[in-house]
TORZA-990618 format. One line per field, with one value per residue (C-alpha): z, y negated, x. Coordinates in steps of 0.05 Angstrom, whole numbers, plus 5000, padded with zeros to 4 digits. Example, Ala and Ser with C-alpha at 12.3 -4.5 7.8 and 13.67 -1.06 7.14 Angstrom:
2
w = [5156	5143]
v = [5090	5021]
u = [5246	5273]
***
This chain:
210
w = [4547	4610	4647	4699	4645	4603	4668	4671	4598	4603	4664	4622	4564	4610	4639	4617	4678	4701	4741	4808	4839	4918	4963	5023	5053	5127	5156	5188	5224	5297	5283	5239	5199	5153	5088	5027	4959	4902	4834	4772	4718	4642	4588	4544	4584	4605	4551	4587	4660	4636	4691	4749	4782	4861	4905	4947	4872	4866	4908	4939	4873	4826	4864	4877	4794	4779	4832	4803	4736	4757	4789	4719	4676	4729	4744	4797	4863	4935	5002	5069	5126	5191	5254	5303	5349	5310	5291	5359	5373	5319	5295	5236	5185	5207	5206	5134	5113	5145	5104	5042	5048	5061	5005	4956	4978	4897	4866	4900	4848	4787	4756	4742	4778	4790	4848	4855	4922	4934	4982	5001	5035	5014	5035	5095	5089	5015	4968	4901	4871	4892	4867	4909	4875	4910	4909	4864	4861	4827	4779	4766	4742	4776	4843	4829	4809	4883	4917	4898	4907	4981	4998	4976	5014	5078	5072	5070	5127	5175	5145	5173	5247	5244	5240	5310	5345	5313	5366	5330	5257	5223	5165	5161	5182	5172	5236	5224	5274	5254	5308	5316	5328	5375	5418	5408	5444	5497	5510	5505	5514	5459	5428	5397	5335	5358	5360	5430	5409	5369	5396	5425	5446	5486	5525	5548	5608	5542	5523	5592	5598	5675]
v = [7652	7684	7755	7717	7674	7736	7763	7719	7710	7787	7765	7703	7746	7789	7738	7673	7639	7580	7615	7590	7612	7606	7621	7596	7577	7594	7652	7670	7611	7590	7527	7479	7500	7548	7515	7543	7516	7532	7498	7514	7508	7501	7560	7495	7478	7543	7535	7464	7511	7571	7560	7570	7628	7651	7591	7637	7644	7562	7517	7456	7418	7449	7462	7393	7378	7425	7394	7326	7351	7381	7314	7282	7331	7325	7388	7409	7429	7426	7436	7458	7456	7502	7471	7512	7499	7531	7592	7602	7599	7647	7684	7677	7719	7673	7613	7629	7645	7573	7540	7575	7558	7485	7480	7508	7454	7408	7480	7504	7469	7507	7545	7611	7621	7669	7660	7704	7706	7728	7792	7847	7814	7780	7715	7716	7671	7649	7627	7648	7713	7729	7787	7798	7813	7847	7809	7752	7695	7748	7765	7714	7649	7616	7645	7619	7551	7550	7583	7528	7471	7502	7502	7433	7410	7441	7425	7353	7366	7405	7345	7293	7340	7329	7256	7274	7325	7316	7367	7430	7414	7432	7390	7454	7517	7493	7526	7597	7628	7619	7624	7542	7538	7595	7554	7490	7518	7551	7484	7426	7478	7489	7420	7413	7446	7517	7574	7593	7665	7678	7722	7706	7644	7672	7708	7642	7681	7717	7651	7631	7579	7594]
u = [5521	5550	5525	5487	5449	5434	5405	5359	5337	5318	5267	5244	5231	5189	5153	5127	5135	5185	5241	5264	5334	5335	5403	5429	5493	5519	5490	5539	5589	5580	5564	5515	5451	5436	5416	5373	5365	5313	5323	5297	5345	5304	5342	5358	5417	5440	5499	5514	5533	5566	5629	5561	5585	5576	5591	5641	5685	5684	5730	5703	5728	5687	5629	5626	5639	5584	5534	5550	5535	5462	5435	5464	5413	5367	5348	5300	5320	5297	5336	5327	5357	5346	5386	5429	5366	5313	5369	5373	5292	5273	5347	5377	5334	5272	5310	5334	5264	5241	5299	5282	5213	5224	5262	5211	5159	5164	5154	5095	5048	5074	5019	5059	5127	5182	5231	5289	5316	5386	5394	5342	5298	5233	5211	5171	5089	5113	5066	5104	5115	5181	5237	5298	5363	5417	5489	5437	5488	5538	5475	5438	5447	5396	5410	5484	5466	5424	5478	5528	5481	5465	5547	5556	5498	5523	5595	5572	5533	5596	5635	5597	5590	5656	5666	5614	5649	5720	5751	5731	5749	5684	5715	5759	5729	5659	5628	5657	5702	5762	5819	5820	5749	5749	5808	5773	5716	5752	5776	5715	5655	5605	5570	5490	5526	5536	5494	5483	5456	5519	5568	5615	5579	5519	5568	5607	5643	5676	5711	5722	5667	5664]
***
């Protein structure tokens, strides 16, 4: 048993209650949604996971080895997605609260519930007890196990923008702002993708837009 899963047998052993980890991926790019996860990983397989780490420590590889290995046990998990759109409508922190939310929808029947939710901020209009937990995918094993089902979700997702808008190498970058996507939007203009309240973005004269 790893640090993260002793973390959260000392919850379980404080409360009899199933636990649910929730995370997201891509806060912060200038491109594509920000996605959430919650699953709810049983203590009987904890020994079967104990190379789940943070998503951010993986590579695309294993991530993808480990999130291939969670359908075949079948554990629980929802997603959801918030688009550029509605990151742009209500900012970021709502927008992660909407995907979060959305992706808790199976769980919202369980009798008695935990969800720990990575960061510092609580979960706005949810209807579970919730605990945040401060750096919670490099703590907690459930958060972990979210956070790297949340990144392989969403790379699949910039993956496929790309095969869409294959001038600004999301299949790369991903939607953050890295020095090719910067020039690639100098160049063809923003797409559906990108997050017009971004900087630099809702400043277009700063890229040269005009």
């Amino acid at each position: 048993m790893n640090e993260l899963q002793r973390f959260d047998c000392e919850i379980l052993q404080k409360n009899s209650c199933a636990l649910i980890g929730i995370d997201e991926a891509g806060r912060g790019p200038l491109a594509g949604p920000v996605v959430a996860c919650a699953v709810c990983a049983p203590k009987e397989i904890y020994h079967l996971f104990e190379d789940v780490n943070d998503s951010k420590k993986l590579t695309d590889v294993k991530r993808e080895k480990i999130y291939a290995r969670i359908n075949g046990y079948k554990i629980a998990y929802g997603v959801g997605f918030a688009s550029a759109k509605e990151i742009d409508e209500i900012n970021i922190l709502q927008a992660t609260f909407l995907a979060m939310r959305r992706a808790c929808q199976k769980f919202l029947d369980i009798n008695e519930a935990l969800a720990l939710v990575d960061g510092n901020h609580k979960i706005k209009d949810f209807l579970l007890p919730q605990q945040t937990v401060i750096d919670g995918d490099a703590k907690s094993f459930s958060i972990a196990m979210a956070s790297v089902i949340a990144k392989v979700h969403r790379d699949r997702y910039m993956r496929k923008a790309h095969e869409l808008y294959p001038v600004y190498g999301f299949d790369g970058h991903k939607g953050y702002g890295s020095g090719k996507h910067i020039a690639a939007i100098k160049e063809h203009g923003p797409c559906k993708e990108h997050r017009m309240t971004f900087a630099p973005l809702k400043n277009l004269n700063q890229l040269e837009f005009l």
